[in-house]
C-alpha positions in Angstrom: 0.0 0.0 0.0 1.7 3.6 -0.8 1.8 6.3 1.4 0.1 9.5 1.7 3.7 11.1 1.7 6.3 11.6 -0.5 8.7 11.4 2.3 8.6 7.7 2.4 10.2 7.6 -0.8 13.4 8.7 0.4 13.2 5.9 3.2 15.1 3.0 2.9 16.1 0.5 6.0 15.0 3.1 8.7 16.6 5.5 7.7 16.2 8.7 5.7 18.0 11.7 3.7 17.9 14.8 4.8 14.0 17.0 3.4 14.4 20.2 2.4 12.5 22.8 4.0 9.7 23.4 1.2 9.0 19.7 1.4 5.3 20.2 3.2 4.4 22.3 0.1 5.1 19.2 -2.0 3.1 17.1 0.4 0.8 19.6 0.3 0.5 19.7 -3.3 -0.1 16.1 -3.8 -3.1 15.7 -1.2 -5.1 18.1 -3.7 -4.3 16.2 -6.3 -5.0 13.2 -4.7 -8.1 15.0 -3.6 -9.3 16.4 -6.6 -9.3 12.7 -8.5 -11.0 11.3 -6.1 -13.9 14.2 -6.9 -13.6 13.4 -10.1 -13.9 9.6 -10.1 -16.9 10.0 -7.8 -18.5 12.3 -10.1 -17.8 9.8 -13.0 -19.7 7.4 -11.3 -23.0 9.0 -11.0 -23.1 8.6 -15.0 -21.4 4.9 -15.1 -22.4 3.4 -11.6 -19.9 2.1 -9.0 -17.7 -0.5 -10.1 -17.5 -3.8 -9.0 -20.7 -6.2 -7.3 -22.7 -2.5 -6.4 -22.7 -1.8 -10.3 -25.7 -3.7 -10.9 -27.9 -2.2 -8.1 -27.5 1.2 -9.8 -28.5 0.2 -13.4 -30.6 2.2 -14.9 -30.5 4.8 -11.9 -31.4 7.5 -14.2 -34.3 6.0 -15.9 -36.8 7.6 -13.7 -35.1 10.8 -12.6 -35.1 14.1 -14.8 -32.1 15.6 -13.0 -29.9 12.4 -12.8 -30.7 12.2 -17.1 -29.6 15.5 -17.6 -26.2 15.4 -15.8 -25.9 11.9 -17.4 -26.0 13.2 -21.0 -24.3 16.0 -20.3 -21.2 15.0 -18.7 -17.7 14.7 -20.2 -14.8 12.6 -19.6 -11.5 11.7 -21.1 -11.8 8.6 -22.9 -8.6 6.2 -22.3 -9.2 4.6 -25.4 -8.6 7.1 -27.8 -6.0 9.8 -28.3 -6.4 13.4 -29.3 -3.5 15.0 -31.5 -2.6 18.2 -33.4 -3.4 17.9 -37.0 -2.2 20.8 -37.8 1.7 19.9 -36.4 1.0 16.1 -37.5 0.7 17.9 -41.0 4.4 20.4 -40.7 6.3 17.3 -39.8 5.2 15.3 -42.5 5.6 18.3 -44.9 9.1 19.7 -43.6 10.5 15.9 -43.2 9.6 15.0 -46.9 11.2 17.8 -47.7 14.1 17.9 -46.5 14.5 13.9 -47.4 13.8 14.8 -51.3 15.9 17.6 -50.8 19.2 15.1 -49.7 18.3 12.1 -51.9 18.0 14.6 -55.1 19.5 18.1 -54.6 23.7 16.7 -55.7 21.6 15.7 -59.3 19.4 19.2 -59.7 23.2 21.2 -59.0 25.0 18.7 -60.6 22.8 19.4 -64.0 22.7 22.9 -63.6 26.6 23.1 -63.4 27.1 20.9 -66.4 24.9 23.4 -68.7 25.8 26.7 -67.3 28.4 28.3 -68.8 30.6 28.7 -65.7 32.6 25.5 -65.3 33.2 26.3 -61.9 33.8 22.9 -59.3 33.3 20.7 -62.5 36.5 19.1 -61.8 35.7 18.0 -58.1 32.5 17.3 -59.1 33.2 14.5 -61.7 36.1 13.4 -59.4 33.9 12.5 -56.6 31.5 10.3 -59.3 34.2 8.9 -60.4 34.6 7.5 -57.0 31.4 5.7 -56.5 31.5 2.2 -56.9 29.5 2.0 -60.4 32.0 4.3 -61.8 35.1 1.8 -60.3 33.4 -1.1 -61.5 33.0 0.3 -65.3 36.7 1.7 -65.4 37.8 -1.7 -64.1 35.5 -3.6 -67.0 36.8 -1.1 -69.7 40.8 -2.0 -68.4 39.7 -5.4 -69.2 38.0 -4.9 -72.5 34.6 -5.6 -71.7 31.7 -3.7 -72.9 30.7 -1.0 -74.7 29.7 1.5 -72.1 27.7 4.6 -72.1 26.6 7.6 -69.7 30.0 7.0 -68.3 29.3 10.9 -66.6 26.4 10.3 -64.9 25.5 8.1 -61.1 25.0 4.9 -62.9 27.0 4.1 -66.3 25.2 1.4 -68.8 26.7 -0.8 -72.0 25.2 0.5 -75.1 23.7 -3.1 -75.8 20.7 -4.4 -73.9 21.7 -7.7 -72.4 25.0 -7.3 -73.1 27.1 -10.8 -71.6 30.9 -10.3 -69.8 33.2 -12.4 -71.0 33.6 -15.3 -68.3 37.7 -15.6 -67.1 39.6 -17.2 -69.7 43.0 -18.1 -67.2 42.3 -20.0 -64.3 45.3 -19.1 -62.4 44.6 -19.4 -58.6 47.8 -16.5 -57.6 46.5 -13.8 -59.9 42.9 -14.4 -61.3 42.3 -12.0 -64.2 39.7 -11.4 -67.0 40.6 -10.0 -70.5 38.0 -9.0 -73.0 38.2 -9.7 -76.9 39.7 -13.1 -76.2 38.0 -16.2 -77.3 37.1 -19.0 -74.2 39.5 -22.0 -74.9 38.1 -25.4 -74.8 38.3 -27.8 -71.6 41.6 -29.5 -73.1 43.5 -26.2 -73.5 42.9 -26.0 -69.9 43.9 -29.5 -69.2 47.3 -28.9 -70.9 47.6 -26.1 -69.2 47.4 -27.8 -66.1 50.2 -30.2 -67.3 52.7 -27.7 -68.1 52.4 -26.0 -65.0 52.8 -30.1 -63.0 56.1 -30.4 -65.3 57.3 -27.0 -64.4 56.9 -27.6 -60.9 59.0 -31.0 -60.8 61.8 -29.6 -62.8 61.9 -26.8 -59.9 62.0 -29.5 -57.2 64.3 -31.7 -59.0 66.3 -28.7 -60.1 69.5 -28.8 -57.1 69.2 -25.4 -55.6 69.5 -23.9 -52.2 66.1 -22.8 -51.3 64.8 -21.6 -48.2 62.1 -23.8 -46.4 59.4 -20.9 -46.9 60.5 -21.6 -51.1 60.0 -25.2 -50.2 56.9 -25.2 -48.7 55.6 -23.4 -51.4 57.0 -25.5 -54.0 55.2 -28.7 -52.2 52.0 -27.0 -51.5 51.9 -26.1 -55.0 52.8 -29.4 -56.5 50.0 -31.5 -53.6 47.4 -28.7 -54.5 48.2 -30.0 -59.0 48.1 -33.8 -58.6 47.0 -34.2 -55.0 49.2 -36.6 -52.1 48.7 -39.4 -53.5 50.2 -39.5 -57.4 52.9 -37.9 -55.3 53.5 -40.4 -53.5 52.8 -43.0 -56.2 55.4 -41.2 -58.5 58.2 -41.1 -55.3 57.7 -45.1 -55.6 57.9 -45.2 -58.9 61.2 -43.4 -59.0 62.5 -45.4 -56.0 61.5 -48.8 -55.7 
């Protein structure tokens, strides 16, 4: 059960902080608050009834009693099922917030355009040097390094090949150290990749056949390159093979 003071609050195991000296004015206070919503609940439930087991005594306590009806149809209370708000101010934040989110999503595009077709050039340069930056623009300059696609609206946010549906070349070089793409070049066939693949086997044994001092980082890497070719076991197939 809470107390009628606000004292108790600052109570805790006996024992209390020191009240300022204005502190009956804020006990004061809350007794007429307390006071006055207790006045107001009562007068609530002339209209409604008393809650609880005494409600249904009341019912219809109004039905024969002009004055009761009156104050019944006439009284107003706050509804905790709905909520009242400015429409007005509802309206301003909408209206300034769209705004200013427009205004950040599309005002670098309007001065952009108006830049490009005045006749000042003025911040041109820093201009196209920050598009350049964005991660389309990258993307296209690395494409066009490798020869790939015909591109268009290379000044603008986002740059398009001239040719809708327009396919990248797929990597012609399976190399696992430096993976690389090159337009123009026809795709070779499965076997050109399987001879390849030989070539580079037959270079690595004649390195680690080859008598040279290498250091065991050069080793490792020889070995790791030669298992990750042909795999541990041709290895050491081969190694019986060679010494029986």
């Amino acid at each position: 059960m809470s107390s009628p003071l606000l004292a108790r609050d600052l109570v805790s195991y006996g024992t209390s902080s020191t009240i300022p000296s204005d502190k009956w004015i804020l006990e004061a206070t809350n007794w007429f608050a307390i006071g006055m919503n207790l006045i107001q609940r009562y007068v609530s439930e002339v209209a409604t009834g008393p809650p609880g087991q005494l409600g249904k005594y009341t019912a219809n306590a109004a039905a024969n009693e002009t004055g009761v009806q009156w104050h019944c149809q006439n009284f107003i209370m706050r509804d905790n099922a709905y909520t009242s708000f400015s429409v007005l101010a509802m309206s301003l934040i909408l209206g300034f917030g769209g705004l200013v989110i427009c205004s950040s999503l599309y005002l670098e595009t309007i001065v952009g355009w108006i830049r490009k077709r005045s006749k000042s050039k003025r911040g041109l340069y820093r201009r196209m040097y920050w598009r350049l930056n964005s991660a389309l623009q990258l993307q296209r300059m690395a494409f066009e390094e490798a020869g790939l696609g015909t591109w268009e609206r290379c000044d603008e946010d986002i740059p398009v090949t001239s040719t809708d549906g327009e396919k990248m070349q797929v990597a012609s070089e399976w190399d696992e150290w430096h993976p690389s793409i090159r337009g123009g070049q026809p795709v070779p066939s499965p076997e050109h990749h399987d001879e390849e693949k030989k070539s580079r086997i037959e270079t690595a044994y004649s390195l680690s056949e080859t008598p040279t001092i290498a250091s065991p980082t050069e080793s490792k890497l020889q070995a790791s390159i030669v298992e990750t070719e042909i795999g541990p076991e041709q290895i050491q197939r081969q190694d019986r093979t060679e010494h029986p």
